[in-house]
Each structure stands twice: as C-alpha cells, then as structure tokens.
C-alpha positions as CSV (number, residue, x, y, z in Angstrom):
1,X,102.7,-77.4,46.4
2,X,100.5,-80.4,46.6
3,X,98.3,-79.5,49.8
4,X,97.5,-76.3,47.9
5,X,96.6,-78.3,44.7
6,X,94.7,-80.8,47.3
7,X,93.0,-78.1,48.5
8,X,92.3,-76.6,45.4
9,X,90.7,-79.8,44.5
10,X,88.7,-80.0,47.3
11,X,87.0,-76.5,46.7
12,X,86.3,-77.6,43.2
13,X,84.6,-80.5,44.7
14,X,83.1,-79.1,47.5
15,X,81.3,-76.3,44.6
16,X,80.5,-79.3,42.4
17,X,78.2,-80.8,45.3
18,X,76.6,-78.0,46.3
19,X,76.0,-76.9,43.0
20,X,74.5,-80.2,41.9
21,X,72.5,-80.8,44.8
22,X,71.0,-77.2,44.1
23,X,70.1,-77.9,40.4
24,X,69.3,-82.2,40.4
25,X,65.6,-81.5,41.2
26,X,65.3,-78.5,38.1
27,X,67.7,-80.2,35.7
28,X,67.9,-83.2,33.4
29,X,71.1,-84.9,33.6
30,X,72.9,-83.7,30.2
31,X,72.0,-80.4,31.2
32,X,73.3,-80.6,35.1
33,X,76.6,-81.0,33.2
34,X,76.5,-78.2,31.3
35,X,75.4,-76.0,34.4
36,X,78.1,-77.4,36.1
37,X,80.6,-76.4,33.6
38,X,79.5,-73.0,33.2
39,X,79.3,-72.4,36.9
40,X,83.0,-73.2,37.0
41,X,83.9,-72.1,33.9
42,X,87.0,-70.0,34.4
43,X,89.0,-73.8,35.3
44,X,89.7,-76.2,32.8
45,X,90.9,-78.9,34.5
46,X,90.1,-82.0,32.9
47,X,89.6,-83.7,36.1
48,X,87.0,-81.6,37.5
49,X,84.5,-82.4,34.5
50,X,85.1,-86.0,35.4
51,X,84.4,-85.5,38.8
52,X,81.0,-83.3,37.7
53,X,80.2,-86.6,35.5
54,X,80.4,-88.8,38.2
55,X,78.1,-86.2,40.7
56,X,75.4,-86.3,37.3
57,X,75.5,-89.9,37.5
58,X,75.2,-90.2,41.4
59,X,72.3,-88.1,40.8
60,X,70.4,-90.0,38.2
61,X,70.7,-93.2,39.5
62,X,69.1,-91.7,42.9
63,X,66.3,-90.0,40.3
64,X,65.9,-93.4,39.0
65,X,65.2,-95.0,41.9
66,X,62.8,-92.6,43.6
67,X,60.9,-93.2,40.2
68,X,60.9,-97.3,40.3
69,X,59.8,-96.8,44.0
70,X,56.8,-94.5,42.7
71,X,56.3,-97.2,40.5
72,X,56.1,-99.8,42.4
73,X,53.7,-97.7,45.0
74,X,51.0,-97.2,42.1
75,X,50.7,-100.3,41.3
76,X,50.1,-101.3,44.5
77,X,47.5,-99.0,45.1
78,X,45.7,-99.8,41.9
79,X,45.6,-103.1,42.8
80,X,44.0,-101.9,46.5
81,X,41.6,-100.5,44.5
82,X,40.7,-102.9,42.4
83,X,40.2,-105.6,45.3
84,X,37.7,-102.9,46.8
85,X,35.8,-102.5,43.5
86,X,35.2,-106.4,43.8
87,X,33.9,-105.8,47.5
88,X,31.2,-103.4,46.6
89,X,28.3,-103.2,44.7
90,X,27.8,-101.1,41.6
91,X,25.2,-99.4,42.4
92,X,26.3,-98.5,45.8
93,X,29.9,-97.3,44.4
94,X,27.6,-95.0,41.6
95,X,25.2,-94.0,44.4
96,X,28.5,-92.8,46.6
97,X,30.0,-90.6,43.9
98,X,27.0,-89.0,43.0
99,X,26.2,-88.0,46.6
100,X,29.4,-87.1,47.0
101,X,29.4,-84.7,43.8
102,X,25.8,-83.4,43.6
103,X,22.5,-83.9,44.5
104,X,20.3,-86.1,42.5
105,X,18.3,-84.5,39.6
106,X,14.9,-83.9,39.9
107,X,13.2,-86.7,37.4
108,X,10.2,-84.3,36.8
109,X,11.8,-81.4,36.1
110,X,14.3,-82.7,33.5
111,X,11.0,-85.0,32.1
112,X,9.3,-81.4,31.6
113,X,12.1,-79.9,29.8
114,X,12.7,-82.7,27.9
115,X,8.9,-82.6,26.3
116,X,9.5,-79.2,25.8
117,X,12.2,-79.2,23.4
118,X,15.2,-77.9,25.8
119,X,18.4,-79.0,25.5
120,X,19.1,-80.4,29.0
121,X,22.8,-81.0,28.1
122,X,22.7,-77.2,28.0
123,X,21.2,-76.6,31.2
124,X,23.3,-79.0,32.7
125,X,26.1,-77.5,31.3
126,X,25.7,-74.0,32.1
127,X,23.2,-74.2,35.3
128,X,23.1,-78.1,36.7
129,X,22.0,-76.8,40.0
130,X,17.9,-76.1,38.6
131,X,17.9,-79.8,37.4
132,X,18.8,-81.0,41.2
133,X,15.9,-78.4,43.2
134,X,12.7,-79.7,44.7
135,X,10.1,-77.5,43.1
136,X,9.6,-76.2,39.7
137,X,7.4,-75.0,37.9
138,X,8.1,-75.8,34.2
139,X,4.8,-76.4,32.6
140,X,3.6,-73.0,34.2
141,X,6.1,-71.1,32.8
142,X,6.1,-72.1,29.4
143,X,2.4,-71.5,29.4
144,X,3.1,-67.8,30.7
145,X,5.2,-67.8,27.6
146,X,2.7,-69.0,25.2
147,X,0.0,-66.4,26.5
148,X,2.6,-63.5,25.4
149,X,3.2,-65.2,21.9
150,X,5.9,-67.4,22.4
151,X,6.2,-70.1,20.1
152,X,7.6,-73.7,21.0
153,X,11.0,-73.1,19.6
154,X,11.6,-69.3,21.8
155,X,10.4,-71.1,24.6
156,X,13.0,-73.3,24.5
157,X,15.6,-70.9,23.9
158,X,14.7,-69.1,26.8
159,X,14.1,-71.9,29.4
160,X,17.9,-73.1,27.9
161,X,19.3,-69.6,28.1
162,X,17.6,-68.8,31.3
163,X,16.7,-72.0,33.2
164,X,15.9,-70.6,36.4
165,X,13.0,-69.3,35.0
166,X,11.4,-72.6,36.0
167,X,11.9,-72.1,39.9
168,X,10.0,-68.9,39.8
169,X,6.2,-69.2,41.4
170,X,3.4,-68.6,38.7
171,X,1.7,-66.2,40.5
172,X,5.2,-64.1,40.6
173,X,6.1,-64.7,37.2
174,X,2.3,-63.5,36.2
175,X,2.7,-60.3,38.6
176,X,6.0,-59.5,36.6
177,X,4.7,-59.8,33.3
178,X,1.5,-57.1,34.3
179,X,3.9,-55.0,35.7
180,X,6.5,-55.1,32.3
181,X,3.1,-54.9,30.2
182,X,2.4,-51.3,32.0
183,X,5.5,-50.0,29.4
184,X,5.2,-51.9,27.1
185,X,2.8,-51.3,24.2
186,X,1.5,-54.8,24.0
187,X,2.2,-58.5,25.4
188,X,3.9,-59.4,21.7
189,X,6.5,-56.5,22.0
190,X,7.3,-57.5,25.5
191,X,8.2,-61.1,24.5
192,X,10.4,-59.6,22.5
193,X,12.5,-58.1,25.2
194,X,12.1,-61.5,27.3
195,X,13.9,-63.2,24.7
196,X,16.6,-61.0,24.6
197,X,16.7,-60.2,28.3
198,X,15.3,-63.5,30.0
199,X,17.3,-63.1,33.4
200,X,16.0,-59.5,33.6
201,X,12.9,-60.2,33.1
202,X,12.7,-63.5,35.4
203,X,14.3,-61.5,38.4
204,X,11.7,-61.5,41.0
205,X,13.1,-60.0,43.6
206,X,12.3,-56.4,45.0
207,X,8.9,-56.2,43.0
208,X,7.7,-52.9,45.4
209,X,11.2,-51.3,44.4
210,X,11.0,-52.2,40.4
211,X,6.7,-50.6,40.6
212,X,7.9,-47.5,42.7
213,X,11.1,-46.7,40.1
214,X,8.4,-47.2,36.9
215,X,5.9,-44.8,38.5
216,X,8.4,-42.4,39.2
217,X,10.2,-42.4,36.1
218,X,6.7,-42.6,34.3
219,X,6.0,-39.0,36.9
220,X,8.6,-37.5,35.2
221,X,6.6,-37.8,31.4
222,X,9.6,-40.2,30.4
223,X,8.5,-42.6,27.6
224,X,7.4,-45.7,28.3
225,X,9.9,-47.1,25.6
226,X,13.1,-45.9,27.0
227,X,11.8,-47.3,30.6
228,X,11.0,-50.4,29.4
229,X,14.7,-50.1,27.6
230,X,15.9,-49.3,30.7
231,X,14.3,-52.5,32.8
232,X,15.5,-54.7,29.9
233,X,19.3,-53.4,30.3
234,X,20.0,-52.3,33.8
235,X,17.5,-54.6,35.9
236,X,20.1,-53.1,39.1
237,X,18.3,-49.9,38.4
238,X,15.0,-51.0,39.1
239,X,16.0,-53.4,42.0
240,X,16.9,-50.7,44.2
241,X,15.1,-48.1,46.3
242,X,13.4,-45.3,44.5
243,X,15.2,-42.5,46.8
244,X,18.7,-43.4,45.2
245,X,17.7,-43.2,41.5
246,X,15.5,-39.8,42.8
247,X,18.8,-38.4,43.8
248,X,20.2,-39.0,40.8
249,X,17.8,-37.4,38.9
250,X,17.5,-34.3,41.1
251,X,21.5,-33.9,40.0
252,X,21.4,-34.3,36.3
253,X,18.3,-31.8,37.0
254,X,20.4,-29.4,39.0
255,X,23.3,-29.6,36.3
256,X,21.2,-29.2,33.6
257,X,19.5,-26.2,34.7
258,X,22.7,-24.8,36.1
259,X,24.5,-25.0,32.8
260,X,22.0,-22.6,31.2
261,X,19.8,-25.8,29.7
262,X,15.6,-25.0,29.4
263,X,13.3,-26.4,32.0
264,X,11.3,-27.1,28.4
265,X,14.2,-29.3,26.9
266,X,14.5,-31.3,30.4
267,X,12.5,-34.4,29.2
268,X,14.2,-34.6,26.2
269,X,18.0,-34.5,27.4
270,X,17.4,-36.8,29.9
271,X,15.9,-39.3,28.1
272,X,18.9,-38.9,25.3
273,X,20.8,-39.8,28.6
274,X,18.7,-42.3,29.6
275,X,19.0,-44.1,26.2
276,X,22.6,-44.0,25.2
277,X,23.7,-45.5,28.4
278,X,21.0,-47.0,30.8
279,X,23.2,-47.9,33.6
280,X,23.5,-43.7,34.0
281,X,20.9,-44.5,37.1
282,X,23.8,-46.7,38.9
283,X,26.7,-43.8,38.8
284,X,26.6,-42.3,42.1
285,X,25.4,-38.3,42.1
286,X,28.9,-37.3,43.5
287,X,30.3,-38.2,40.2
288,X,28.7,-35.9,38.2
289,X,29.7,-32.7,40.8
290,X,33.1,-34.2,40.2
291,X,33.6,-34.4,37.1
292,X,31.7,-30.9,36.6
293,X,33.7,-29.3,38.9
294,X,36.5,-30.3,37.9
295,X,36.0,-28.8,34.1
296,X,34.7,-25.8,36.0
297,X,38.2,-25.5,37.4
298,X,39.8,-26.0,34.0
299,X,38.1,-22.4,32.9
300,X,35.2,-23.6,30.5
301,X,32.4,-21.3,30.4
302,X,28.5,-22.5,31.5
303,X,27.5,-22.3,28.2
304,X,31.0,-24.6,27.1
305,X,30.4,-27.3,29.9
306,X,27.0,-27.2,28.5
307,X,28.2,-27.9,25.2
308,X,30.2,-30.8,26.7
309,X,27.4,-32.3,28.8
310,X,25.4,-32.7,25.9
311,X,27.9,-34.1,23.9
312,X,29.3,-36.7,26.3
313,X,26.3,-37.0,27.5
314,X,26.2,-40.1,29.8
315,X,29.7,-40.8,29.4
316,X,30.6,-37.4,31.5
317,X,29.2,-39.5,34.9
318,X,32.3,-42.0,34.3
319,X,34.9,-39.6,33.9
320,X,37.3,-39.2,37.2
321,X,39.0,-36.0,37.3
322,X,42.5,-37.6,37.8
323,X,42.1,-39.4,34.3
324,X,40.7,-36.0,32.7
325,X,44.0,-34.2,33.9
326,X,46.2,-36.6,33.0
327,X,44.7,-36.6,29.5
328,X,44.8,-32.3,28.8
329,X,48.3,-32.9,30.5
330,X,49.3,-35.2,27.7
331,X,47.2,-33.3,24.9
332,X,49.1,-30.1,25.8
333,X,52.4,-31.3,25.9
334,X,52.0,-33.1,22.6
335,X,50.4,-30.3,20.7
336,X,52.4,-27.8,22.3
337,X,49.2,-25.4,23.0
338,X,48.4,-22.9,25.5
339,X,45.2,-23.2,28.3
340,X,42.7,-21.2,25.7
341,X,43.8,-23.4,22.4
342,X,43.6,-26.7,24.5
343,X,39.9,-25.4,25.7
344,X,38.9,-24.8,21.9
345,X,40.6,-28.6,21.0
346,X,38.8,-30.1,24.1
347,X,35.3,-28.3,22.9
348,X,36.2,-30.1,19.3
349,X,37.2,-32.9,20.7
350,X,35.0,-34.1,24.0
351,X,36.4,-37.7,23.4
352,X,39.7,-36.7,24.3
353,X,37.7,-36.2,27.9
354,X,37.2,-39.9,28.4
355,X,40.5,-42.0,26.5
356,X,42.9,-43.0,28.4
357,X,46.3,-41.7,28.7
358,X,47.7,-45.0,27.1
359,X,45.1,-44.6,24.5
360,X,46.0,-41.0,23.6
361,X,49.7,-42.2,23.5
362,X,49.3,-44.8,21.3
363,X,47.5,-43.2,18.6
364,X,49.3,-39.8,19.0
365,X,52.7,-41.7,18.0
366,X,51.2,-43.7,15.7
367,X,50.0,-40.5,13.4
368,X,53.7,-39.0,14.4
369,X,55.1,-42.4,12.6
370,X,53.0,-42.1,9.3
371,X,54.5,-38.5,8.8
372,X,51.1,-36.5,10.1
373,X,52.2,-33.0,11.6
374,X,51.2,-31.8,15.4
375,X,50.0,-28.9,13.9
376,X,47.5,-31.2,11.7
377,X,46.5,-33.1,14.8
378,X,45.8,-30.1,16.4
379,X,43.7,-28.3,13.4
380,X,41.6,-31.7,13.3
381,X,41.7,-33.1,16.6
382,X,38.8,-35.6,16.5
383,X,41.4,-37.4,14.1
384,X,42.3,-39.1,17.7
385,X,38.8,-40.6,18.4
386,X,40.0,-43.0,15.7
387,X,42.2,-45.9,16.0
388,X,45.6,-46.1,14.7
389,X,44.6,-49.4,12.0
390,X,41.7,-47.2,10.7
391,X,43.5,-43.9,10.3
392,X,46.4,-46.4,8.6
393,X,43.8,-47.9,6.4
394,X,41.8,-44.5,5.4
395,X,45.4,-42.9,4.8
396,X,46.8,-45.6,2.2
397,X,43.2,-45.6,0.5
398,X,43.5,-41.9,0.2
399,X,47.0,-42.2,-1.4
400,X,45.9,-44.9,-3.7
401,X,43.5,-41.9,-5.1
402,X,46.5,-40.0,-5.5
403,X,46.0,-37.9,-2.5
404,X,48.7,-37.3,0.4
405,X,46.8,-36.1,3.7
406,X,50.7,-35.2,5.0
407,X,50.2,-32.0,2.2
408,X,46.4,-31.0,3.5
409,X,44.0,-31.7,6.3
410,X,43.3,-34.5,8.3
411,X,39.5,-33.5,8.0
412,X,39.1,-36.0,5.6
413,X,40.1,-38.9,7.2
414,X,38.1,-38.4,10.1
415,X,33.9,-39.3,10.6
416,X,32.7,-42.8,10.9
417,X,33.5,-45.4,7.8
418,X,30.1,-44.5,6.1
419,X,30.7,-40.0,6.0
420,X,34.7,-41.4,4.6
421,X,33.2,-43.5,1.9
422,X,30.5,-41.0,0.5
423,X,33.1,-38.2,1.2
424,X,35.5,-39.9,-0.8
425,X,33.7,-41.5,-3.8
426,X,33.8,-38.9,-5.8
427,X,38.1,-39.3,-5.7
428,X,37.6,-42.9,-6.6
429,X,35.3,-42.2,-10.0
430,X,37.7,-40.3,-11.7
431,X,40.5,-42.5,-11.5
C-alpha cells in the first residue's frame, strides 16, 4: 500500500516538473499555480499543491536571477559605452552615424528649396533621398513653372508634393511641357493638371512612346481633353509602346461593331470609355473576348450584350467570367428565377455583373432581415446596387412619411440620394 502511494506520488511529481518547466517561460508565477492545478485537477491532495508551490518558487527565484544577471550586463555595457564616448570626438562620432545612415545632403539643393518656400521637413519626410543627390535643378524648374502661371505658393506645393521634380534636366522638363501643351488648350489649363498630377507630368521616361500614343489617339479624332485626361490619370498608358494600346483599340473596335454598334457612333463610345475609366488602355485585349464570350454563352442576344457593353462600359474589361458565374449562380438561387427571367434582371441590373459574391450576399440578407420580399427584389433589382445602411436609412425615412415599402415597390427607394430626395419631397410636404 505505500509503494503504490510512493509511486503515486512520484507521478504527481514527475507531471508537476514537466508541466512547470513547459509553462515558467509563458507564465507569471501566481498563474503557473493555477495551471498547475487545473492540469491536475481531478486530485486533491493537499500535498501535491504544496509541492507545485514549492516548483513556482524554484522557478521564480531562477527568473529572478537571470533578470539581476541582465542587469548587471547592461550596466556594464553602458558604462563601455560611455568610456568610448570620452575617447572620441564629437564630430567624428556625428560624422560616423550619418555615414552610416545616409548620405550627406546636398547644401545647395536644400538652400534652393528653402528660398523657395518648400517645406523641407516635408521633403525629408516623404522623399530624403532628392535632398542627398548631386545635381538638381531647382531654380530651373520653378522657373518652368512660373512660365505656365504658377504662382510662388503652387510651386511650392508641387516641388513639396513632387520633389523629384528638381532632378529632372531643363531641357527634358521643357520637352514635356510642349508635348502636354499639344492637348491642352493653353499653358494655364495645363498647370492646372500639373498641380494635380505632378508625378505624371514630371515622369520623363519613354518621351518617343508618350508622342507616338498622343498622335495615334489624336488619328483616331479623339478629343484632345479626354487625352490630356488620360496622360494626367494613367501616365502607364502613355509610357508604353503604341502597338499594345493599338491592340486594344482594334478590340473595343471589333466588339463594338460586332455587337451591332455604328461605325458613326465609334468616336463617341470610346471616348465615354475612355473617360469613365482611363486605365481601360492597361486591361489586356483578352479580357474583353472573355468576358464577352462568356455572356455570349449565358444566351444574351447581340443587341442585349450591346446593351450591357454600353452600360458597364469600362467596367465590362474587369469582369472575370468565374466571378460573373458565381454572381447569376447566387442571383438565381436567391430569387428563385429561371435562365430567361435572370437574363431580363441581369439587363436591369448590369451591376449585379461586377459585385462580388460576398457583396450580393450581404445585401441580399440584409433586405431579407428588414422584411423586403424576393419577389420585390426581383421586380426592382437595381435595389442591390445599394448598400445595406442606405437602403436601411431610405426605408425608415419612408416609414417616418407613413409609407411601408414591405406593402409596395422597392422602386422608390432605389436611384442615387439626389432622384430619392426630389422623388420623395412631395411625401414630406404634406405631413
């Protein structure tokens, strides 16, 4: 009977160890107790708490001496330091760190900034590396800047926001600005843009590849207005050879004229593209065959895909097929429609093209929750282009009006917030 309970023992202690020397590094003393007592929980022997006391205290006094030993070593080396920093000069210990950390700023350059009103904690802030290189050219490019109509203070603002402006050669930046000037109206309208768009405009690089992409978009009778709003957004457009953004074209061409569109309207729909999202040129032409073929394969018509083209316009280059299915997969389930009455919502509806399927979800179950039908959703589908705080928002507004949108149509709660306020004013004046 005692060798078992002596063995017993022995187990308890032998867990107790293990345990303990498992959790000391994670676990503050008091709490090393606890885990202790939980990890044995199902015996209550007085002794073996003791014994997990006495392991905790084992423990601490080890923690506590690692921790006078770190101590003890910091001091020391603090001291070592200290002694050194006696040894050496200050100005060679300065002169050390700061090679060691960057290169020395160029005095010139920061003097020129300064006399032009820049805020060099900015620039050091955001771009430290222009302070610190050999040549710049500051006083040339603010005078650039002044010959377009730039004032003192937008200079600043753009040599702050922009500072590697500074490093470009004059004869470059001067190339650039006849070469923006050829679409824009005048050399006023043009500063405009550079103060909104410094980097684009300062990006030298591939000058023969920016000319030959304005004098073929200018070939094709686009405005000068939407190129110019094109070099100003999507500078990436311009950088790169004229074949790729030519093969673009030729598609949306090819789709166009495919889908039943007018040679006539050409110009027109393509600068619509063009101006609602200027990075269109950057979307490989294998994404618009995609995504075309694959609504082709969903059964819309040429004249419907038409219909969607136009109204998704540029958005219909980033749609991928496997997010369109998975989207009409989740629409027709929902709504509980057939092929034909999920075409018809789609047509409605182009949006629904280009949410994702977490999107859809979401706002889906969130009409479900406020007590809006599926067959209400699926009379007004564009009630899902809108999120679920706004439709929330426009529903309680209606209600305080005394009307209850679970009773009628959703019609009324969709549009953008102006078409729901001067639809809905008339409610409002005869309360």
């Amino acid at each position: 009977m005692k060798r078992t309970k002596k063995r017993i023992e022995n187990e308890e202690w032998k867990v107790i160890v293990e345990f303990g020397e498992q959790a000391a590094a994670k676990l503050h003393p008091v709490a090393l107790t606890k885990a202790i007592h939980k990890e044995l929980g199902s015996i209550k022997q007085a002794r073996f708490l003791s014994k997990g006391r006495m392991l905790v205290e084992m423990i601490n006094a080890k923690q506590q001496e690692k921790s006078t030993m770190l101590r003890v070593t910091t001091a020391s080396l603090c001291s070592y330091c200290q002694r050194i920093r006696l040894l050496v000069p200050n100005s060679a210990s300065a002169f050390t760190v700061t090679s060691l950390n960057k290169k020395p700023e160029n005095q010139l350059t920061v003097d020129s900034l300064y006399e032009l009103s820049v805020d060099i904690r900015k620039v050091r802030k955001s771009k430290a590396w222009v302070l610190s290189e050999n040549s710049s050219y500051v006083s040339e490019t603010a005078d650039v800047l002044r010959d377009m109509g730039a004032d003192t203070a937008v200079i600043a603002l753009i040599l702050e926001t922009h500072p590697e402006a500074v490093l470009c050669r004059p004869e470059d930046v001067a190339a650039q600005r006849d070469l923006w000037v050829s679409v824009c109206p005048n050399k006023r309208e043009l500063m405009r843009i550079i103060e909104k768009f410094p980097a684009s405009f300062f990006t030298l690089t591939h000058y023969s590849n920016q000319r030959d992409n304005i004098l073929y978009l200018q070939s094709l009778r686009l405005s000068n207005r939407i190129i110019g709003k094109l070099m100003a957004s999507a500078p990436q457009s311009f950088s790169r050879p004229v074949v790729l953004n030519k093969e673009v074209i030729h598609t949306l061409r090819e789709t166009y004229l495919d889908l039943g569109g007018d040679e006539g309207n050409l110009r027109i729909w393509l600068q619509k593209l063009l101006s609602q999202n200027p990075f269109i040129l950057l979307r490989p032409a294998e994404a618009w065959r995609d995504s075309l073929g694959f609504l082709r394969e969903q059964g819309f018509s040429t004249e419907e895909l038409l219909g969607l083209v136009s109204s998704l316009r540029a958005s219909i280059a980033e749609l991928r097929p496997e997010c369109m299915q998975q989207a009409l997969a989740f629409i027709e389930e929902a709504l509980e429609c057939s092929k034909d009455e999920l075409k018809v919502i789609v047509i409605h509806c182009p949006a629904i093209l280009y949410y994702s399927l977490p999107t859809l979800v979401a706002r889906f179950h969130g009409l479900m929750d406020v007590g809006v039908s599926m067959e209400q959703v699926k009379e007004s589908p564009n009630v899902l282009e809108l999120t679920t705080q706004i439709v929330l928002y426009r529903i309680q507004k209606l209600a305080s009006y005394g009307y209850d949108v679970r009773s009628g149509s959703l019609d009324v709660v969709v549009g953008t917030k102006k078409d729901f306020e001067m639809s809905n004013r008339g409610r409002s004046s005869t309360l």
